[in-house]
C-alpha positions as CSV (number, residue, x, y, z in Angstrom):
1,X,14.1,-63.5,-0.1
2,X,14.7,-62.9,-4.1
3,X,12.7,-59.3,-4.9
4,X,10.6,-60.4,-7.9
5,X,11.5,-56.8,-9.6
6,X,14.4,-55.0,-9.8
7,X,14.3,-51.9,-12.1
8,X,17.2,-52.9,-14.4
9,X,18.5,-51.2,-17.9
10,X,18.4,-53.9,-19.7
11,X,14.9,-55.3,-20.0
12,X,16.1,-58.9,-21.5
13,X,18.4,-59.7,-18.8
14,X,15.6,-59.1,-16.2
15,X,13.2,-61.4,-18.3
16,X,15.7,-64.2,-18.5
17,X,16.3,-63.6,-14.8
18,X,12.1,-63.9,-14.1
19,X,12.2,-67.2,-16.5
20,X,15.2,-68.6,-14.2
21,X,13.0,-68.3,-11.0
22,X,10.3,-70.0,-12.6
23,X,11.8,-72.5,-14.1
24,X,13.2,-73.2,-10.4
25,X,9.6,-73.2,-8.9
26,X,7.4,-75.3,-11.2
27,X,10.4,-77.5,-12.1
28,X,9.0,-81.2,-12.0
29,X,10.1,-82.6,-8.8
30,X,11.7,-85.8,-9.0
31,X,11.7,-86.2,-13.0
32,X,15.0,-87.6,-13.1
33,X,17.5,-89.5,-11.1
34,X,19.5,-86.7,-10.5
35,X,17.9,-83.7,-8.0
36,X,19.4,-80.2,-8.0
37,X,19.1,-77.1,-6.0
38,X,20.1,-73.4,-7.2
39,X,19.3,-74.0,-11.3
40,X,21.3,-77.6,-11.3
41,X,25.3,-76.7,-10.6
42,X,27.5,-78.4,-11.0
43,X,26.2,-79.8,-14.1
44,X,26.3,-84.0,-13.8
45,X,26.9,-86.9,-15.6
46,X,26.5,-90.3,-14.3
47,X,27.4,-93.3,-16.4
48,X,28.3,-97.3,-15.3
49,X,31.5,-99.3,-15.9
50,X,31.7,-103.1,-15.3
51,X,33.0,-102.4,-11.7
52,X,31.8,-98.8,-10.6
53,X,29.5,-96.0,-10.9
54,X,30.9,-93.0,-12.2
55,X,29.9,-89.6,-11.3
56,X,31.9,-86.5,-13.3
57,X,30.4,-82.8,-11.9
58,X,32.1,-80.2,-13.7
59,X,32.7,-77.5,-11.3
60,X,35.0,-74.8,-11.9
61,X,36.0,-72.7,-9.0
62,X,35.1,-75.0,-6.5
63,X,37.7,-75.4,-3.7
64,X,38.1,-79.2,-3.2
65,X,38.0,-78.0,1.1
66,X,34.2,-76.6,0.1
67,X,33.0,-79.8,-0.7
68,X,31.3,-82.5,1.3
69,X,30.2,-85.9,-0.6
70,X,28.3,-88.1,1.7
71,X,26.8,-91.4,0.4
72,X,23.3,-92.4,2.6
73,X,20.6,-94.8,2.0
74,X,21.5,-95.2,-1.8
75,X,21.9,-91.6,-2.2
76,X,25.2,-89.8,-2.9
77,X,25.5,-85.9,-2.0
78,X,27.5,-83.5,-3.3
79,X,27.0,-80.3,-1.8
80,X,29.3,-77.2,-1.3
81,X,29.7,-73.3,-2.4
82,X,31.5,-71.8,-5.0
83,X,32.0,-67.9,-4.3
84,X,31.5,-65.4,-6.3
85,X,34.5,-63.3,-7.4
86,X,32.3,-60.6,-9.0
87,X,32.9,-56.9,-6.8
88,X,30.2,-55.8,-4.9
89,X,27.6,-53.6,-6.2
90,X,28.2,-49.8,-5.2
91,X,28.3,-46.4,-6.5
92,X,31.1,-46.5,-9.0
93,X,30.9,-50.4,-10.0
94,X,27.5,-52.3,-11.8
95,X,27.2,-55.7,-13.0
96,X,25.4,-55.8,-16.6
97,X,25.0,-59.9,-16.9
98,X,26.0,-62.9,-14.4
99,X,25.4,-66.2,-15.2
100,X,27.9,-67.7,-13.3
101,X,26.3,-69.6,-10.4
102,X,27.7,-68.8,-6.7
103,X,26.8,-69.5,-3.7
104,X,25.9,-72.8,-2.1
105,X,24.7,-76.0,-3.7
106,X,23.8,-79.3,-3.9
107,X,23.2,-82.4,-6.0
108,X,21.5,-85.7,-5.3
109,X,22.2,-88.8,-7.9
110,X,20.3,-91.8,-6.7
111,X,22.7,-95.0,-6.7
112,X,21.9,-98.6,-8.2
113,X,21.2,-101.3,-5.8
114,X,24.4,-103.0,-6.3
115,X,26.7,-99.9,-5.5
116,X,28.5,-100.3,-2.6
117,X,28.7,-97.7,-0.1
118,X,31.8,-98.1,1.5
119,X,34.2,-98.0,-1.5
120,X,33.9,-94.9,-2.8
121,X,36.5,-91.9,-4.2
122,X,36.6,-88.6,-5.4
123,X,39.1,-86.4,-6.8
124,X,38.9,-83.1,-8.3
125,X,41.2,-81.8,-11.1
126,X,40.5,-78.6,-13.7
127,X,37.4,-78.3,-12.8
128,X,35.9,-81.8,-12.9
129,X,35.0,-83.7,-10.0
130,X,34.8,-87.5,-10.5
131,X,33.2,-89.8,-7.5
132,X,33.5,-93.2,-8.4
133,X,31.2,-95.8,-6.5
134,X,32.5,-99.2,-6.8
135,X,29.7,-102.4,-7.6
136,X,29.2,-105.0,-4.7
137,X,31.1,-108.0,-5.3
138,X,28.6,-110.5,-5.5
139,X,27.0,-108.0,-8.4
140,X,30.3,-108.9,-10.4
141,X,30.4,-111.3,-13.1
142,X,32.3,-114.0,-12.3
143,X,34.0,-117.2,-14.1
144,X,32.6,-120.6,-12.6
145,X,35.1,-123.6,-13.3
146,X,33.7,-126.7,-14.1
147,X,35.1,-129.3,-12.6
């Protein structure tokens, strides 16, 4: 459970903290293909080629062993946790502003009917991930000869 209040120094940073949490309730569910949890990290694009889907989730300081990309129903998953390298709060250390997102999360792009499921790859490098879906073969254009 998230206390609602926290008696902070600095008011702003507790008001943009209040907006964040209600921007994360009365989000519109479903307004996009793309679903999020925890405030929409890693950040997505999604785009098409003439043979695959591609998927590019820029996530810095995710270990490639915390991730877990599962493709279901014509849904692909990307879920896993970043950690947080900030110290923990105590007497003699405070953090004034954190807007780096850690912690567990999860991302939900809903795939096109001709992406195929079982030909799919994902590789991480600086930061980005990139899953690639490949399209069906019969969804291919294809050269007829006439004879």
């Amino acid at each position: 459970m998230i206390p609602m209040f926290r008696s902070s120094p600095d008011l702003l940073t507790e008001l943009n903290r209040v907006q964040s949490l209600l921007e994360q309730v009365f989000r519109a569910p479903g307004s996009s293909s793309i679903r999020s949890g925890a405030g929409g990290f890693p950040v997505i694009n999604v785009g098409t080629t003439p043979g695959s889907v591609e998927v590019m989730a820029l996530a810095p300081g995710v270990a490639p062993d915390s991730l877990d990309i599962t493709v279901d129903r014509g849904l692909l998953v990307i879920a896993g946790e970043r950690r947080s390298e900030l110290p923990q709060a105590g007497e003699r250390t405070s953090v004034y502003a954190n807007e780096r997102h850690a912690g567990p999360f999860r991302r939900v792009v809903s795939l096109p009917e001709d992406a195929d499921p079982t030909r799919v790859s994902a590789s991480l490098r600086d930061g980005v991930l990139r899953v690639s879906v490949a399209k069906r073969e019969s969804s291919l254009p294809r050269r007829i000869e006439v004879q």
